[in-house]
C-alpha positions, 0 to 999 in steps of 0.5 A: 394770756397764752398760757390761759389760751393754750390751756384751754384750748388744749382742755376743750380738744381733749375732752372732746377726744375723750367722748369721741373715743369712748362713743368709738370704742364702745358703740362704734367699733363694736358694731363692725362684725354686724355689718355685713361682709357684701357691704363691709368693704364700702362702710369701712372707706364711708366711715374712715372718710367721715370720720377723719375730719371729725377726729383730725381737727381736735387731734392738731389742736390738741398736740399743737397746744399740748406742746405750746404747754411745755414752754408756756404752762400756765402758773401753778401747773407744773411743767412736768405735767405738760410734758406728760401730757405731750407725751400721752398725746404722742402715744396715741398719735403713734399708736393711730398710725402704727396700729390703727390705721393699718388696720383700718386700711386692711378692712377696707378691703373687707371684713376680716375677723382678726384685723376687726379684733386688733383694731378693737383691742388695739384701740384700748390704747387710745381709749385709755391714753385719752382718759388718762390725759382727760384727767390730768388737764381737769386735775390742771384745771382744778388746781388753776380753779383752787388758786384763784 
């Protein structure tokens, strides 16, 4: 049964991520140069403010499933897969904190085109970390389907 459970708990807080990164990556960020610079600074505090409950919640259950995975995987998926899936979410786990954040930080003291444009091409980082992720638990999810 937790095997079962972590499973999908794991797969749900994944795919959530993976929308939200996509929507982030694609609508959201790249409306950021059309703010304003006289009330950048504000709606860089107001988003990373709002959106930090939204994004952390999934993220720790995702990492804390992701590693429960390792040593629990459920039959019939290979354990290797768990640890590269606890591998991409260690990936983008860094890279919020080395990359990410950091730049956030920065434009909330204002609007700065090359931070802007880091943020939006480190960000591809995560984008592409989650969606790979996305598509390992649902390759995960078919073979536990094709089993039964």
């Amino acid at each position: 049964m937790l095997p079962q459970a972590l499973f999908v708990l794991n797969l749900l807080s994944t795919w959530y991520l993976v929308g939200l990164i996509w929507m982030v990556q694609i609508v959201h960020y790249s409306m950021f140069d059309r703010v304003g610079e006289d009330v950048f600074a504000r709606y860089a505090t107001d988003h990373a403010r709002l959106i930090t409950p939204i994004v952390m919640f999934p993220m720790l259950i995702e990492i804390v499933t992701a590693a429960g995975l390792i040593a629990w995987a459920p039959a019939g998926v290979p354990r290797s897969w768990m640890v590269v899936g606890f591998a991409l979410v260690v990936a983008i786990w860094a890279s919020t904190a080395l990359l990410q954040v950091p730049c956030h930080s920065r434009l909330a003291g204002g609007f700065d085109v090359q931070v802007y444009r880091r943020l939006v091409s480190t960000n591809w980082i995560r984008t592409v970390g989650w969606t790979v992720r996305g598509g390992l638990m649902a390759v995960c999810l078919w073979r536990l389907l094709m089993a039964r």
